[in-house]
C-alpha positions as CSV (number, residue, x, y, z in Angstrom):
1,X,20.2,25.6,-63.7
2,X,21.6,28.1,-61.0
3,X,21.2,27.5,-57.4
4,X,18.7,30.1,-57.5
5,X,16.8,28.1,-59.5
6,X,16.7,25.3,-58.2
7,X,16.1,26.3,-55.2
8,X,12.9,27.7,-56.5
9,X,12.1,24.7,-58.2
10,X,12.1,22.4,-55.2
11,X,9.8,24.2,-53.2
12,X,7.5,24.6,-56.1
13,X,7.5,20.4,-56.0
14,X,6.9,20.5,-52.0
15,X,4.4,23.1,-52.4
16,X,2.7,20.9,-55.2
17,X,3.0,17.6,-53.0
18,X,0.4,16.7,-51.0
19,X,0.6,17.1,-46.9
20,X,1.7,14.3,-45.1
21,X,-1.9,12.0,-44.4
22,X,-1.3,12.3,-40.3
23,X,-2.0,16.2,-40.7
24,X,-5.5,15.0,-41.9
25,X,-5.6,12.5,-39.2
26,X,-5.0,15.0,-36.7
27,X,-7.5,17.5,-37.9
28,X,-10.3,14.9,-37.6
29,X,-9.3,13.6,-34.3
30,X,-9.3,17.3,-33.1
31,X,-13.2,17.6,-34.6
32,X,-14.1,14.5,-33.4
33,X,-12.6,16.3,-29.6
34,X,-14.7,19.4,-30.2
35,X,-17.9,17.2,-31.2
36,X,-17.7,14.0,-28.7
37,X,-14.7,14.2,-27.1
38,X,-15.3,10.4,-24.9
39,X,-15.6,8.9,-28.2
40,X,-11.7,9.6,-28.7
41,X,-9.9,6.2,-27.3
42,X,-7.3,6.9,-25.3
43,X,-4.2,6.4,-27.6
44,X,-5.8,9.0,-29.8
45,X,-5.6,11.6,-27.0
46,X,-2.3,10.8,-26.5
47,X,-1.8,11.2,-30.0
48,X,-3.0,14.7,-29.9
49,X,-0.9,15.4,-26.5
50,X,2.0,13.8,-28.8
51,X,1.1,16.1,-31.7
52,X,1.9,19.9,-29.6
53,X,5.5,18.8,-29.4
54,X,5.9,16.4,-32.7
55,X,3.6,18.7,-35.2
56,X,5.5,17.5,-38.0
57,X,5.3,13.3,-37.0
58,X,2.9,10.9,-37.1
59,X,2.5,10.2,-33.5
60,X,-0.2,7.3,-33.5
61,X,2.3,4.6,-33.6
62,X,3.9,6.3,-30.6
63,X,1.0,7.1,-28.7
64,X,-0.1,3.4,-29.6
65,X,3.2,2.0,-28.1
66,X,3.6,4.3,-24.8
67,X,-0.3,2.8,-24.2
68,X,0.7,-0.8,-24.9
69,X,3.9,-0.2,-22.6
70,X,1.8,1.4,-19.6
71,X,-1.1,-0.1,-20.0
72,X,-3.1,2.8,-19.8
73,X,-3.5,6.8,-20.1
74,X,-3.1,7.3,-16.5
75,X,0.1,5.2,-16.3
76,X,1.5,6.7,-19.1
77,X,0.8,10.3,-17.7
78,X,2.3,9.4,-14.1
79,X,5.2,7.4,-15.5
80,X,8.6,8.4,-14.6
81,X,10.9,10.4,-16.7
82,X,13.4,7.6,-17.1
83,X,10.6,5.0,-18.1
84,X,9.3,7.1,-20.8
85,X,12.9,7.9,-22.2
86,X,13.9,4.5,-22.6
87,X,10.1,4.6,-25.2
88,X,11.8,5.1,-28.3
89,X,10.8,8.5,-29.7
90,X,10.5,9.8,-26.5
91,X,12.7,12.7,-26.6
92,X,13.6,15.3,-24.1
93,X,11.1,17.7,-25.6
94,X,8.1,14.9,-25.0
95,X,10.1,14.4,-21.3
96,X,9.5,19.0,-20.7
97,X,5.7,18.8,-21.6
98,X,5.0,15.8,-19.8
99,X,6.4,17.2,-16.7
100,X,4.5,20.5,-17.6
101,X,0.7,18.7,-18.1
102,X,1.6,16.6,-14.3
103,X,2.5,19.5,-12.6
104,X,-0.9,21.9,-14.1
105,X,-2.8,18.7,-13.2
106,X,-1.5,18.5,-9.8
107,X,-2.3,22.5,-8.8
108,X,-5.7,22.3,-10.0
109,X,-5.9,19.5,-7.7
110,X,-4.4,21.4,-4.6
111,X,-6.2,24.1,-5.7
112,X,-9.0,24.1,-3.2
113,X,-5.9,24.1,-0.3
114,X,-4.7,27.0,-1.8
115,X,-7.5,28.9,-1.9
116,X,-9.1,27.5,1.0
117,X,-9.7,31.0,3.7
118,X,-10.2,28.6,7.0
119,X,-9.9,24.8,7.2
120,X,-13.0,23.4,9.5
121,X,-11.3,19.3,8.6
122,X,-9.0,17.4,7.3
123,X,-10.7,16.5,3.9
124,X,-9.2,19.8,2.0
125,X,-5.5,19.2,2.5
126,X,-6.5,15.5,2.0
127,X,-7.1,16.5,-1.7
128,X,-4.2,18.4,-1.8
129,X,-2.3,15.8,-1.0
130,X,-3.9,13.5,-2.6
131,X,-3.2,15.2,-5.9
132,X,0.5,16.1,-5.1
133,X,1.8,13.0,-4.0
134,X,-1.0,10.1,-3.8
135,X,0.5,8.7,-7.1
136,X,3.7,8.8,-6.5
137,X,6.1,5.2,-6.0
138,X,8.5,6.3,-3.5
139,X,7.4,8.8,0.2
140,X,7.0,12.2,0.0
141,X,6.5,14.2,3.6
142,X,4.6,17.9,3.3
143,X,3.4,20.5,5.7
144,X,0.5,22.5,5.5
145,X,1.2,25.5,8.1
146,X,-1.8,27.7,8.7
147,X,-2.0,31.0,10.8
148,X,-3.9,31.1,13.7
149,X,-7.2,31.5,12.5
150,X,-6.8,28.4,10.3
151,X,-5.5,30.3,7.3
152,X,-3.1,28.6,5.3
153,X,0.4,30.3,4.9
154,X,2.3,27.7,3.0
155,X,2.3,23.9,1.3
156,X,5.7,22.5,1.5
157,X,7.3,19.6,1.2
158,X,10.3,18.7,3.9
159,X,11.3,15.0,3.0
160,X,11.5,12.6,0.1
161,X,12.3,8.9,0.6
162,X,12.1,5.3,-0.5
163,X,9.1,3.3,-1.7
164,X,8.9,2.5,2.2
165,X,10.0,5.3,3.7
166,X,10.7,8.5,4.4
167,X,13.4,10.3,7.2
168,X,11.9,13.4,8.5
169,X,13.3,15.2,11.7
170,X,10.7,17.2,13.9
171,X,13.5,20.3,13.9
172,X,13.0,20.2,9.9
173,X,9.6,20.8,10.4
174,X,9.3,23.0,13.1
175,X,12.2,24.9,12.0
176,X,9.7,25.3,8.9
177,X,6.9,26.4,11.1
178,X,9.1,29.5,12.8
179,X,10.3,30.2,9.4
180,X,6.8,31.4,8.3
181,X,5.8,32.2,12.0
182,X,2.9,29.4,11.5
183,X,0.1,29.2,14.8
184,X,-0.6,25.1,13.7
185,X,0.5,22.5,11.3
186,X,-0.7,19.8,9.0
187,X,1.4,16.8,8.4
188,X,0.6,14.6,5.4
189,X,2.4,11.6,3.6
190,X,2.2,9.2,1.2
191,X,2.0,5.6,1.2
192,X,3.1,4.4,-2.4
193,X,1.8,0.4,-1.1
194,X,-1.8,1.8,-1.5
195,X,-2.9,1.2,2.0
196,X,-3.3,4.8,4.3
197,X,-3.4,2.6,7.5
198,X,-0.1,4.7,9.7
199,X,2.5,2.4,10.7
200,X,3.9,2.1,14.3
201,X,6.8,4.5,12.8
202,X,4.2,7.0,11.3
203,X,2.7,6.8,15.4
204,X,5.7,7.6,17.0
205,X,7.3,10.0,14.6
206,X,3.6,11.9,14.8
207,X,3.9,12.0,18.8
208,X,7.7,13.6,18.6
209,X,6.5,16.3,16.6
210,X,3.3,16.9,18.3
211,X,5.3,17.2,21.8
212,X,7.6,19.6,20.5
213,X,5.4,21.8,18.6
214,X,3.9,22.3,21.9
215,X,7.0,22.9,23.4
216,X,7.2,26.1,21.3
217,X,3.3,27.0,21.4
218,X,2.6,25.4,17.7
219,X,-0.9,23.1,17.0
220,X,-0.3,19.8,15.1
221,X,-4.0,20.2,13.8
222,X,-3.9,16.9,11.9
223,X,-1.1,14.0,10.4
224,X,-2.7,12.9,7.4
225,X,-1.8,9.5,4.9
226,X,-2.8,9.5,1.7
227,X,-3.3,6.8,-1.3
228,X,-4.7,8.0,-4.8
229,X,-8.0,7.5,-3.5
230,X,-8.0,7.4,0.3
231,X,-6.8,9.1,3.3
232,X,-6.3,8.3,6.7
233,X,-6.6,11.5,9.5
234,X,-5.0,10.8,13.2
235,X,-7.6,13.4,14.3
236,X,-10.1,11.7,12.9
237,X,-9.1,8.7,14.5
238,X,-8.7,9.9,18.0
239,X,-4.6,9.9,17.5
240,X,-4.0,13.7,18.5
């Protein structure tokens, strides 16, 4: 037989075999998301999630094992690059789109600071920063500058530290503040322990910046720490 030939005759054998039985799998699990989508358990969203990247695998054993590993969805969403490489499977591809869904996630949760015209409290760059770094298992320190009718300008971030910890400088973020010719500021951080309560260092870092901002005619408006779930505002609390 010439190559030709048999060329032809092996895809007329894959085009008579039948498709792999995960392709069925899939299609179901992706009615069953149209017609009742809480009745998929949470491995078989994953396995969907799984399925953009890996259309040609069966990704329930996968999804079934990242679950296991985690112990949940959520944890398996949040985990860390490194901790989802060392899942066998988990490729650099799987690694891309996972850091693609976080960061969509994350912007509709800041969404309402970004489009927010005037802040009247603390409770809309509390969700902001909630969503951007309430998760997260080491400090993160970001500034929300605003103009001087309350209008934010920009959402930055100025320091990233330990689980603990994080070393910001009042020049950092006031140099920050000049940069965008910001009228006030919002301080926020994380605390990866899970309780917002400020610590004597969050006090006295808050009270360097807040002197020198006045120094050069900026507002601290508000220091903000955030858990997942909670927040804890030094206006609120009579700090500023």
């Amino acid at each position: 037989m010439s190559p030709p030939k048999k060329v032809a005759a092996k895809a007329l054998k894959a085009a008579e075999s039948p498709p792999p039985h995960y392709l069925g799998h899939r299609q179901r699990l992706r009615e069953k998301l149209q017609a009742e989508p809480k009745a998929l358990a949470d491995y078989e969203l994953l396995e969907l999630l799984l399925g953009q990247v890996l259309p040609r695998r069966d990704t329930k054993p996968l999804a079934k094992e990242l679950v296991a590993r985690f112990g949940s969805l959520r944890e398996v969403m949040l985990a860390a690059p490194e901790a989802l490489s060392e899942v066998s499977g988990f490729g650099e591809s799987l690694c891309g789109h996972w850091a693609l869904l976080r960061e969509v996630f994350t912007r509709v949760g800041e969404a309402p600071v970004r489009e927010k015209q005037v802040f009247s409290g603390p409770e809309v760059v509390a969700e902001a920063a909630r969503a951007r770094i309430g998760h997260l298992k080491v400090e993160e320190f970001w500034v929300a500058l605003v103009d001087n009718k309350n209008r934010l300008m920009a959402w930055e971030r100025v320091g990233r530290g330990t689980v603990d910890q994080t070393a910001v400088y009042p020049r950092e973020v006031l140099a920050l503040a000049l940069k965008h010719s910001a009228s006030g500021l919002i301080l926020a951080h994380n605390h990866p322990g899970g309780d917002p309560k400020p610590s004597q260092a969050d006090l006295d870092l808050t009270r360097r910046i807040k002197r020198s901002a006045e120094e050069l005619g900026l507002r601290v408006l508000d220091h903000l720490v955030v858990t997942e779930g909670a927040h804890f505002s030094f206006q609120d609390a009579g700090f500023l």
